[in-house]
Structure formats: C-alpha cells, structure tokens
N, C-alpha and C positions, 0 to 999 in steps of 0.2 A: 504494500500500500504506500508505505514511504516514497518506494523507486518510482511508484507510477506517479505522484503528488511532485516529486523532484521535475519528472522530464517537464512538466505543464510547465512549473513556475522558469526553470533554467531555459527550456529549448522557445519557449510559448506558442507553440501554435497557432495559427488563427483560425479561426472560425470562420464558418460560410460568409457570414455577416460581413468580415471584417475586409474578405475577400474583395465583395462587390462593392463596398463603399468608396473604398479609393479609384474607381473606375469609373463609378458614379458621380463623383465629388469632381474626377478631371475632366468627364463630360458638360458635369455645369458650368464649370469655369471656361470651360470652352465657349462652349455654347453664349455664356453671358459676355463674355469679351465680345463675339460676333456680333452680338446687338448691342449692345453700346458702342460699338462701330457704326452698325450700322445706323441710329441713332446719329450719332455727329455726324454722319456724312451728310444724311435726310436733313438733317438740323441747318449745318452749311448752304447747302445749295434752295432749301426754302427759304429763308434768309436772302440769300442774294438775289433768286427772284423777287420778292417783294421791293427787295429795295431798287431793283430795277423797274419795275412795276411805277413806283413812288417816282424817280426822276421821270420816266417819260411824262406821268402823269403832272407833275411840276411842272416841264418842258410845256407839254399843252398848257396850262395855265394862265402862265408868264406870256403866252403868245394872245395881245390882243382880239376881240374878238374883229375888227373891223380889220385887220390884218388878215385874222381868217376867212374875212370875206373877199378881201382883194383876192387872194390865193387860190381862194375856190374859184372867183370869177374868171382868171385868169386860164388856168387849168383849162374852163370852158371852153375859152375863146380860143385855146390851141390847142384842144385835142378833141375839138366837137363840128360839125357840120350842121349849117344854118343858110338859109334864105337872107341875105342881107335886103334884096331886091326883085321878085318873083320876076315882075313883068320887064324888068332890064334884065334881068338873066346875073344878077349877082348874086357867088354861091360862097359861102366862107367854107371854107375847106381844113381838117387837119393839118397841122404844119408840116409832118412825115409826109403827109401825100403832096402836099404844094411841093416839097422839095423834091419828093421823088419826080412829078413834071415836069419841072423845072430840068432835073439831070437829063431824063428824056429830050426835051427840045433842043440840050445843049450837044447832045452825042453825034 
C-alpha cells in the first residue's frame, strides 16, 4: 500500500482530466487571440471608413449651395442636348460630340 501511495505522490500521474485541459486551455487562447485580432482589424478599418465618410460629407458642406448650382448647370450645358432654336435649326450638342465633328471636318 505504501509502494503504491509512493508512485502517485513521486511519479504523479495525471488524470484524464488533466490531460484534456491543457489542450483545451491552448485552444482558447488561440482561438481568443484570433478574435481580438480580428476585432482590431474590424475596429481599424470601420473607423477609417467613417471618418472618410465625415470628410466627404464636410467637403459637401463647405461647398456653397449656389456653387452647387453653377456646377450642376454647367455639367448640363456640356454634357446635354437641347433645342436652343427649333425653327432656325439651332441644336446645343454635347461637347465630346461637337469635338468629335469638329475632328471629322478637319480630316
């Protein structure tokens, strides 16, 4: 009884128990590094979208609105097709196409 009380305490074996937890324990720690990774990553880049988000939205802001009208108007008037004139025959044309005629008569 002594010999057999000796080996447990000197050699100690472990148990089933003791076995699986340390495999168990480097799984979680695995596993938990990965997401708090991935966490800061996700964390990082929604972050910098937003705050990209914020400056466009700033950028828009700051730009008067009467501004935004000039620019829209403009835009029209060079990338749109209109009747200046039905009955004389005046036709406002995109700017690409006017130039592309233009190369045409020149050729």
């Amino acid at each position: 009884m002594d010999n057999n009380n000796s080996e447990n305490v000197q050699g100690h074996l472990p148990t089933k128990t003791e076995n699986i937890s340390v495999p168990i324990a480097l799984v979680v720690f695995i596993l938990s590094a990965f997401f708090l990774l991935a966490v800061v990553i996700i964390s990082i880049y929604g972050v910098r979208g937003m705050v990209s988000r914020e400056i466009a939205a700033k950028k828009q802001a700051k730009t008067p609105v009467a501004l935004q009208e000039i620019k829209y108007n403009d835009s029209l008037m060079l990338n749109s097709t209109e009747w200046i004139d039905y009955q004389q025959g005046k036709l406002r044309i995109p700017i690409k196409r006017a130039m592309d005629l233009i190369a045409q008569e020149n050729q």
